[in-house]
N, C-alpha and C positions, 0 to 999 in steps of 0.2 A: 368366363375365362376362355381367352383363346387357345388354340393350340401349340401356337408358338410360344407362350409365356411358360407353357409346360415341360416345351424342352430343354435337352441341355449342351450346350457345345453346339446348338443346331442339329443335335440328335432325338429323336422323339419315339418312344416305345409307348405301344397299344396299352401295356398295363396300366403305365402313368396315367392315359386321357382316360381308359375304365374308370382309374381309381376316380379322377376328378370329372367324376359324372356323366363323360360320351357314353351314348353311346356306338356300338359297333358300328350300325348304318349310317348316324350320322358323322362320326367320325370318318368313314372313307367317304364322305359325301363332301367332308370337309377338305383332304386331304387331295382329293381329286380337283377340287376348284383351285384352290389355293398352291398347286406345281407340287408339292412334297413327294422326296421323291425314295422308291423304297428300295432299303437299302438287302435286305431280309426279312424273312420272315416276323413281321413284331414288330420291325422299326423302321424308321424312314428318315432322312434327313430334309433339313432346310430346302425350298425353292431356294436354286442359285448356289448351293454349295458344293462342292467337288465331292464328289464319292471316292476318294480314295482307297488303298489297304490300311492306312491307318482308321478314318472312320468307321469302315467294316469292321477292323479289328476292335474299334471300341462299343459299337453296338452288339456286337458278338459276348463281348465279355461284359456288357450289362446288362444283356437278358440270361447271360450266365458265368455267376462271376466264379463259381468252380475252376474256368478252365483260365488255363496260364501261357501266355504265347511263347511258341519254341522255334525252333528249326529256322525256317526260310523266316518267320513275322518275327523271333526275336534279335536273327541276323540281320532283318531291314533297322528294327528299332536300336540297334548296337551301333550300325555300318561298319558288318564284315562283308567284304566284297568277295564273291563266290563268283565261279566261270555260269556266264549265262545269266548274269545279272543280277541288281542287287536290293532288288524291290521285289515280295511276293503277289505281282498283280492278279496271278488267275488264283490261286488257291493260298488260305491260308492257314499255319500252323502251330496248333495249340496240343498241351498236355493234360493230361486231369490222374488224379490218383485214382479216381473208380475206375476196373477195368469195363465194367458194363456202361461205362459213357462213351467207349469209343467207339467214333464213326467218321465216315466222310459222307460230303454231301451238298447241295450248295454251296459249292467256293468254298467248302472247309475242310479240313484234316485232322478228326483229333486223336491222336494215342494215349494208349493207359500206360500207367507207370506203376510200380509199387517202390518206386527210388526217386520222389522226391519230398524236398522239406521245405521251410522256410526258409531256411540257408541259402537253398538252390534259387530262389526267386527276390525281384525287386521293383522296384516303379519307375517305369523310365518314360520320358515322351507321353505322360499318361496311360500307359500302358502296364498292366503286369506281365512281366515275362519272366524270363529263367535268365540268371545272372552269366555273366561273359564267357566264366570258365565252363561252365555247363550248358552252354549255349555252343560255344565250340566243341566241344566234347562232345554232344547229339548229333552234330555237325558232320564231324569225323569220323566217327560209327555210323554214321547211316549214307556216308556218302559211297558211289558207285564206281568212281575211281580213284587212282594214286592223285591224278591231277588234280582232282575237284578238292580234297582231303588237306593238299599240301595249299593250293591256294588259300582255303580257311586258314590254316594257322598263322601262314605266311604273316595274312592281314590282319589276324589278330597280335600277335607277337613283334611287329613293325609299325615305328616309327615314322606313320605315312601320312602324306598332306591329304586330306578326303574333303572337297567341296571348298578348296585354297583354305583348309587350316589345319597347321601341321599339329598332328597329335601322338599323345603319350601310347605306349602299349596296351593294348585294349589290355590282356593277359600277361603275366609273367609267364614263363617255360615252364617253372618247381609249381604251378599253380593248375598249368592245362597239364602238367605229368599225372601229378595228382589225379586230377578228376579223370584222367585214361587209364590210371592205374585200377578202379574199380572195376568188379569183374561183371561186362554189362556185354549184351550181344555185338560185336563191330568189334571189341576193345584191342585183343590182338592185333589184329589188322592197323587197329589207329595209331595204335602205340609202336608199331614197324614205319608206317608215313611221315610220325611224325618226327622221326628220326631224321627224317631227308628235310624237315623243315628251316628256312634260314629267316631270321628277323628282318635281314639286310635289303628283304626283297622289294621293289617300288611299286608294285603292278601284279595283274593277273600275267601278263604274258610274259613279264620277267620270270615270274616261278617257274613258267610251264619251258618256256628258252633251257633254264636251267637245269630243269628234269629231264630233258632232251640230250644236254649237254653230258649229262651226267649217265644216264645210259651210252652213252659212244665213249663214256671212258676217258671224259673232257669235264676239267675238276677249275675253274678258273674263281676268283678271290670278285664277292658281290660289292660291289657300290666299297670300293677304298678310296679310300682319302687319297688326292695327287695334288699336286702343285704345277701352275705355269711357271714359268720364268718370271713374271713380273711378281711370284706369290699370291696368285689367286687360286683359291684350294676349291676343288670341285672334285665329283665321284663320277666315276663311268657305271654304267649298270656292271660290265663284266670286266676284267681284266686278267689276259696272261700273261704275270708278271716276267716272268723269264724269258718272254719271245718279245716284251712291249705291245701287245696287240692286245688293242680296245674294244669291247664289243656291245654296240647299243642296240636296244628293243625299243622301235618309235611306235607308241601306241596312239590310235587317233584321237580317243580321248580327252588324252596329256595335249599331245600336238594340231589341233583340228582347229584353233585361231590364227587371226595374223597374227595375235601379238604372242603366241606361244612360237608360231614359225620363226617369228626374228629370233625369239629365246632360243629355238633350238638349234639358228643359226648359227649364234655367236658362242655357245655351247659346243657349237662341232668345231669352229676356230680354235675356241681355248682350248678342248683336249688336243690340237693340233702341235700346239706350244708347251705341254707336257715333257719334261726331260724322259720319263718313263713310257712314254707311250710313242710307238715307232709306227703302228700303223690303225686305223679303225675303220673297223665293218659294222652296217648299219643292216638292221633288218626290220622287217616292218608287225605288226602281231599279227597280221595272215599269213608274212612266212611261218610264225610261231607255228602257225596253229593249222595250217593247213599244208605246206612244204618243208618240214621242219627236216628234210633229207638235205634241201638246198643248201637249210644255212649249216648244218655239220661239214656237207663238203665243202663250202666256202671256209668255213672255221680251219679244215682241217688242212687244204688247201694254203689259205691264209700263215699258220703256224710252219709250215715245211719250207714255204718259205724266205718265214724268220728267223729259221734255226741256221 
């Protein structure tokens, strides 16, 4: 029997080839000819397979299926977009109920819990991880800023296109209350952020625009429904309604093809044809994120005036 008939998904642990008769020497005598390529400690994947964080994540959890993926690996396996990206390529994150299992260590992170059940968890991607609301809720208590905190929810709680397919709410609001209402280390804090959370939100640097906005004391209405002249209904990311002034967040992302650039050409025409909208300012997510002084004075500038 070869080695490759042992695996599975093109994932191959040492115990399997033990159990079916390698052994150890010859086994990496095997593995070594033959390209496999190892993945951790015990396992190795197929010659010719991508090593991703999802493989990792699945050899991880079958040489121990105790642990259940959280944080960053159940945010990949959900797609909650967090600032800084939305894939855990260097380290990944797992729970277990025993607190004497937790450790870090080769590319992994695992915490103990005494607050989780079967409720909390389910099978996604092939993976066991922690269910949406609880996935956000770890999220949100363990994050290190207002920003990072609010983009989670944001994306979880909104109606957003992810990978050109628009989708449902990962969470309900009454659902991520809930699970913040439990009294867990972070929880205060999360339950204040997510206060500030809007479902309306398109993007990472929309939220963070609007956090921005919202410390200067600048309250504007997210992604409303307008109408052109001819009745083509389209939303602006920001709108103050009372001055008519539009304000979009061009994230390279969204915008970084031709065929997104014509879209977002003709997207700037049509808010132009807007009865409600008298003027629009465009900023880009590195003003977001790196001059976020520029676009309040341009906002503030902007609104004085339209008054």
């Amino acid at each position: 029997m070869g080695v490759a008939s042992i695996a599975r998904g093109g994932v191959l642990l040492a115990v399997w080839a033990y159990a079916a008769g390698w052994s150890h020497g010859r086994l990496r005598r095997r593995l070594a000819a033959e390209g496999w390529q190892r993945i951790c400690r015990g396992a190795w994947a197929a010659p010719g397979k991508e090593v991703d964080w999802k493989v990792r994540a699945t050899a991880i959890q079958l040489l121990r299926p105790e642990l259940v993926g959280s944080h960053g690996t159940a945010a990949a396996v959900h797609r909650i977009e967090r600032l800084g990206g939305d894939e855990p390529f260097d380290v990944l994150d797992f729970i277990v109920r025993r607190a004497s299992l937790a450790h870090a260590g080769e590319g992994l992170r695992v915490r103990s819990t005494a607050h989780l059940t079967d409720q909390d968890c389910l099978t996604r991607r092939g993976l066991r991880v922690t269910g949406p609301a609880r996935t956000v809720g770890d999220l949100i208590r363990s994050c290190a800023t207002r920003e990072e905190a609010v983009v989670v929810a944001d994306s979880s709680l909104s109606r957003r296109t992810v990978r050109g397919v628009r989708r449902e709410p990962l969470v309900r609001h009454g659902d991520l209350a809930a699970e913040l209402a439990a009294r867990r280390p972070g929880a205060v804090r999360a339950r204040a952020w997510l206060r500030l959370a809007d479902a309306a939100a398109g993007s990472a640097a929309e939220t963070v625009a609007r956090l921005r906005m919202h410390d200067a004391n600048l309250h504007p209405e997210s992604q409303p429904f307008l109408h052109t002249r001819s009745g083509r209904a389209l939303r602006p990311d920001f709108l103050f309604r009372a001055a008519g002034l539009a304000v979009e967040i061009e994230g390279f992302a969204f915008h970084g093809t031709r065929h997104a650039h014509d879209r977002d050409v003709r997207r700037y025409n049509d808010l132009t044809d807007c009865p409600a909208v008298r003027r629009i300012l465009r900023f880009t997510a590195r003003d977001v994120f790196h001059r976020p002084e520029h676009m309040i004075v341009a906002i503030r500038g902007a609104l004085g005036h339209l008054a």
